[in-house]
C-alpha atoms as one frame of an Amber mdcrd trajectory, in Angstrom:
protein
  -6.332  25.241  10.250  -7.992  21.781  10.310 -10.537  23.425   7.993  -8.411
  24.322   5.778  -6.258  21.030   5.530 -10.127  18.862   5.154 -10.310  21.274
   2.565  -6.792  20.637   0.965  -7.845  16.496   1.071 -11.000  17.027  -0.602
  -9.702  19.198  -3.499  -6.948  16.750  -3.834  -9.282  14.162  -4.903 -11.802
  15.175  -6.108 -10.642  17.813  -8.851  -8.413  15.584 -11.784  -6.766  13.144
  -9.697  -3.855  14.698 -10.232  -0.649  12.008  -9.764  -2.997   9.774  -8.755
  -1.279   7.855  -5.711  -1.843   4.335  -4.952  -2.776   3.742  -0.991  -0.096
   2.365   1.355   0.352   0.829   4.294   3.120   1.452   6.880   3.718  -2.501
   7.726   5.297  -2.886   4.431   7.091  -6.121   4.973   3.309  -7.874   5.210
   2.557  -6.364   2.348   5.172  -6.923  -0.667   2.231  -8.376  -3.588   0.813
  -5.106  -3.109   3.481  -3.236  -3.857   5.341  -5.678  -6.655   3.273  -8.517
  -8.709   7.072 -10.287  -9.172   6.257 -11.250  -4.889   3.117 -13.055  -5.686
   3.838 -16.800  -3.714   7.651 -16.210  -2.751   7.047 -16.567   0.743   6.165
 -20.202  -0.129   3.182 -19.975   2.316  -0.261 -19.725   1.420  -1.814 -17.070
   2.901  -5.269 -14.850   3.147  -5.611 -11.578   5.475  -7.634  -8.225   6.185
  -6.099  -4.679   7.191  -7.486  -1.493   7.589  -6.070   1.421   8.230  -7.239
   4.805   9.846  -5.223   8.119   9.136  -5.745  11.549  10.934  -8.620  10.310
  13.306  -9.628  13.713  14.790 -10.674  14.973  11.046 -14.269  14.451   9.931
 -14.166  12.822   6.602 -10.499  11.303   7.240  -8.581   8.941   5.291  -9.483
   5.066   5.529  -8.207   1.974   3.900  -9.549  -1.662   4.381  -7.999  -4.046
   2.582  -8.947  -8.076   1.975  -6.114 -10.116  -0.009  -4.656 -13.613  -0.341
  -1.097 -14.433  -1.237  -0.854 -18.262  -3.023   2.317 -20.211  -3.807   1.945
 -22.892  -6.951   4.591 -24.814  -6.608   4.153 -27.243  -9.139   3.856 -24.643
 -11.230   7.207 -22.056 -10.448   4.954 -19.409  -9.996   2.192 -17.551  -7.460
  -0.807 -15.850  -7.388  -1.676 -12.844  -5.124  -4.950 -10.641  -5.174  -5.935
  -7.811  -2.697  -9.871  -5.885  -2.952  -9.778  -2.612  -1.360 -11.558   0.577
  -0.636 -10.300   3.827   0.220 -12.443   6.760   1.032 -11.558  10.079   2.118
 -14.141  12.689   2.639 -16.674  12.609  -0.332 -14.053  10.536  -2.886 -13.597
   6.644  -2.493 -11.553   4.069  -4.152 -12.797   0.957  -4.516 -10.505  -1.862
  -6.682  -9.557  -5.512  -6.735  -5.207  -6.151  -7.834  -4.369  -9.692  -9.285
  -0.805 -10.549  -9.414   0.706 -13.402 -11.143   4.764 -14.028 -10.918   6.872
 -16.804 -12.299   9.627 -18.524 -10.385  13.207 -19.238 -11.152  14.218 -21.413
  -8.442  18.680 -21.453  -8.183  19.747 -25.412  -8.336  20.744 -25.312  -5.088
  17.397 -24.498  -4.245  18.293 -21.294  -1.558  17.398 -18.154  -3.904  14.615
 -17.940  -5.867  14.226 -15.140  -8.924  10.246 -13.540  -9.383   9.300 -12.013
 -12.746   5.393 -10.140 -12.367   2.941  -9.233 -13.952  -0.413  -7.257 -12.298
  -4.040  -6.163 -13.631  -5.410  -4.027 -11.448  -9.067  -2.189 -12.059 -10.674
   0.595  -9.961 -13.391   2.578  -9.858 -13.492   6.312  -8.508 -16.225   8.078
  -6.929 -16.956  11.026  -5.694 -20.371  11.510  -3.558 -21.554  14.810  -4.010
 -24.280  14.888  -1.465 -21.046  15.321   1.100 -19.889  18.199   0.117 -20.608
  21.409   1.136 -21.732  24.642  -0.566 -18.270  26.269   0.051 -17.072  24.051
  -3.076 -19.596  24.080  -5.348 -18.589  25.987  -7.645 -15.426  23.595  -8.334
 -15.715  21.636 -12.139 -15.292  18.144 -10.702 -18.715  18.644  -8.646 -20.654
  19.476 -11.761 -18.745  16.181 -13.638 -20.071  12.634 -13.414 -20.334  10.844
  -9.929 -17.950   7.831 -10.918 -15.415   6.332 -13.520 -13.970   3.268 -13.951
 -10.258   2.586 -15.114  -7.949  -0.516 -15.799  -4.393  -0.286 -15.794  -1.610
  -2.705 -15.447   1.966  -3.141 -13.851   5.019  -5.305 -13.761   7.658  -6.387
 -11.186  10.849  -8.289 -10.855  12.061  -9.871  -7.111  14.789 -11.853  -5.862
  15.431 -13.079  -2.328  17.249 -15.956  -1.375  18.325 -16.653   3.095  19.125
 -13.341   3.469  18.772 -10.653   1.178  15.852  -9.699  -0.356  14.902  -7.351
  -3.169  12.464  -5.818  -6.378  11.432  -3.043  -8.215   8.243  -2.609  -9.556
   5.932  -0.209 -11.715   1.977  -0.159 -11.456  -0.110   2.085 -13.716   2.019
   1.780 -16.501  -0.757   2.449 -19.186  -1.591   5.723 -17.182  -5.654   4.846
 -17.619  -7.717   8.302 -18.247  -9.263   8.717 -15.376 -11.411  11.923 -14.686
 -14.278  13.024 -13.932 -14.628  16.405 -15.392 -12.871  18.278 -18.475 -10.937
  21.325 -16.260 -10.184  24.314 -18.421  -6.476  25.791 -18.497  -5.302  22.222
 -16.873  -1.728  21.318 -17.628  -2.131  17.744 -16.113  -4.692  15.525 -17.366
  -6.967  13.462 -15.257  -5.814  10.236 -15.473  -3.503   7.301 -13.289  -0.091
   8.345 -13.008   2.939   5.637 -13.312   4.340   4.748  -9.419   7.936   3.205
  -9.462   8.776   0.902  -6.064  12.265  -0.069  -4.968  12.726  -2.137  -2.062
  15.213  -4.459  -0.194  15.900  -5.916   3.673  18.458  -7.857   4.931  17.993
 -10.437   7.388  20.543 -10.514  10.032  20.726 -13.136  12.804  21.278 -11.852
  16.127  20.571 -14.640  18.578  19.012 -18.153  18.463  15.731 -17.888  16.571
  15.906 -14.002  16.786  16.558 -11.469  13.588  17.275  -8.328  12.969  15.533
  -7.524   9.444  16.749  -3.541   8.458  14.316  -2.423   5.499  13.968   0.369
   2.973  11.335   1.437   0.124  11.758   4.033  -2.227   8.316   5.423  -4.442
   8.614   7.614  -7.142   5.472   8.865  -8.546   4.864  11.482 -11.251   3.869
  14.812 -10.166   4.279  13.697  -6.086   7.493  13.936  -3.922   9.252  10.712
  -3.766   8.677   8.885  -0.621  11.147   7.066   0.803  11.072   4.223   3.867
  13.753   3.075   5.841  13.207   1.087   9.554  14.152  -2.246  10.777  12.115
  -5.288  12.492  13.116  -7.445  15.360  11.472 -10.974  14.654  12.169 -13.403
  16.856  10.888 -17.315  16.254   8.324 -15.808  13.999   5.825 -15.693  16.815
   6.803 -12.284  18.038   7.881  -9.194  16.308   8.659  -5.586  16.673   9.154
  -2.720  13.993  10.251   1.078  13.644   9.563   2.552  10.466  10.374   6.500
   9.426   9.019   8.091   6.150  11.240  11.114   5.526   9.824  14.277   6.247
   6.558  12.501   7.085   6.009  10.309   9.651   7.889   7.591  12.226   5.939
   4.042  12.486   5.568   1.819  15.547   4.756  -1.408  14.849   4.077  -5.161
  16.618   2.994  -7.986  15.877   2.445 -11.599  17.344   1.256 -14.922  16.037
  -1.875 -16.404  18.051  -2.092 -20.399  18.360  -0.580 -21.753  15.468  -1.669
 -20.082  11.842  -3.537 -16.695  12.711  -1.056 -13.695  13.130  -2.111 -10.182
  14.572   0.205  -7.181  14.080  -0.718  -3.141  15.217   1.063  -0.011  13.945
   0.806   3.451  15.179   1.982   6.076  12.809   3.272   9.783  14.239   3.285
  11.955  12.037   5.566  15.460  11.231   4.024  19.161  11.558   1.696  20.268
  10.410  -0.703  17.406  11.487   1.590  16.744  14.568  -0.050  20.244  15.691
  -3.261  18.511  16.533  -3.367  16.960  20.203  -6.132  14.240  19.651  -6.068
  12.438  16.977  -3.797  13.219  15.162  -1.894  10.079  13.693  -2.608   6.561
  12.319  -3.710   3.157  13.146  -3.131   0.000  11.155  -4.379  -3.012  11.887
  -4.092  -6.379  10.128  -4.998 -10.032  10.445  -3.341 -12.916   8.813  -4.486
 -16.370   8.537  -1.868 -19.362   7.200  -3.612 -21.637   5.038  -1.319 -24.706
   5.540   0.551 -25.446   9.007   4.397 -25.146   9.334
């Protein structure tokens, strides 16, 4: 069986990329610029981190995800800046791209909600490295196709928060970029980047002195992939400690913590278990996510 699933991940990306899904991460909340441009700088902090992420960890060739970005406010400006350089490999297929997000701010008079309109480039290059795969797929049309390609694409956001409430939709891969590596005869779908559509919202809630309750939710629609859809909540308190639980519907429930060391660096750790099939597997057979944060300017 874990065989034939390796075998499932490979074909998955390496023969059109078919609905061609952007990586995530599970700690979503540290991660809003990737998922909407309109974010870029709303946090008013200036920020740069690194995450990497580790799925399946018993299966050779498994799915990985490291991650560098930055998140900038420009205040005399209204606006921010965010960019995040990645690579994600699994098996013989990588990812490797770099996201820049620009979003203009309208800030209320009374200066407590603030109103994010996006805009992202994003370009990426996939590869496949043939040398990894075995004779058992040879015969398949993307191995006899080039090694790599190179796309551009492009996506826009809008994002509000103000104290409590927060909330955006996005879309990314808007001009659907061909993106293939071989022609496939008798092939209804196209190789190419398919259009991902984020909703998301929390709601911070205070529950004690300097502690909050934050519930979350995230909803992705891609085309051609089942709709994902997030809902957890995160326990924060002074914004030197934290705590999350995170379930992906008929996927997988998240674990997460985090905790801010001396005064600007922040560490946070998230173990994903995930549904059957892959449950099946004793060792190995969910996620780690890691991620380190460094604050640019002092609170």
């Amino acid at each position: 069986m874990r065989k034939i699933l390796l075998v499932a991940l490979i074909l998955f990306g390496a023969i059109m990329v078919k609905a061609q899904q952007l990586h995530f991460m599970s700690q979503l909340m540290q991660h809003n610029t990737m998922y909407n441009p309109a974010a870029a700088g709303m946090s008013s902090a200036n920020r740069v981190g690194v995450a990497h992420r580790s799925m399946w960890t018993s299966f050779p060739g498994n799915p990985k995800t490291t991650m560098v970005y930055g998140d900038f406010d420009l205040k005399k400006f209204n606006s921010g800046i965010a960019t995040y350089l990645y690579r994600d490999e699994t098996g013989p297929t990588s990812r490797t791209g770099v996201q820049i997000a620009y979003s203009y701010h309208i800030i209320s008079k009374d200066q407590k909600s603030k109103f994010g309109i996006g805009l992202e480039l994003r370009g990426l290059q996939y590869a496949i490295d043939k040398s990894k795969i075995s004779s058992t797929v040879s015969g398949d049309p993307a191995i006899s196709g080039a090694q790599n390609k190179f796309a551009m694409d492009a996506g826009v956001g809008v994002y509000w928060t103000n104290d409590k409430l927060t909330a955006g939709i996005s879309a990314s891969q808007l001009m659907q970029s061909k993106l293939q590596l071989s022609d496939v005869p008798n092939s209804k779908l196209g190789g190419k980047l398919y259009r991902h559509y984020n909703i998301n919202a929390n709601y911070k809630i205070q529950t004690g002195e300097d502690i909050y309750l934050i519930p979350f939710a995230m909803l992705r629609v891609i085309e051609n992939s089942p709709t994902e859809f997030d809902l957890g909540a995160k326990l924060d308190y002074q914004d030197k400690l934290w705590w999350a639980m995170n379930y992906r519907i008929n996927q997988l429930w998240s674990l997460q913590a985090g905790a801010k060391i001396l005064q600007r660096l922040r560490l946070s750790y998230s173990y994903d278990i995930y549904n059957s099939p892959i449950s099946a597997f004793e060792a190995g057979s969910g996620s780690h996510e890691i991620g380190l944060q460094f604050d640019l300017k002092k609170k």
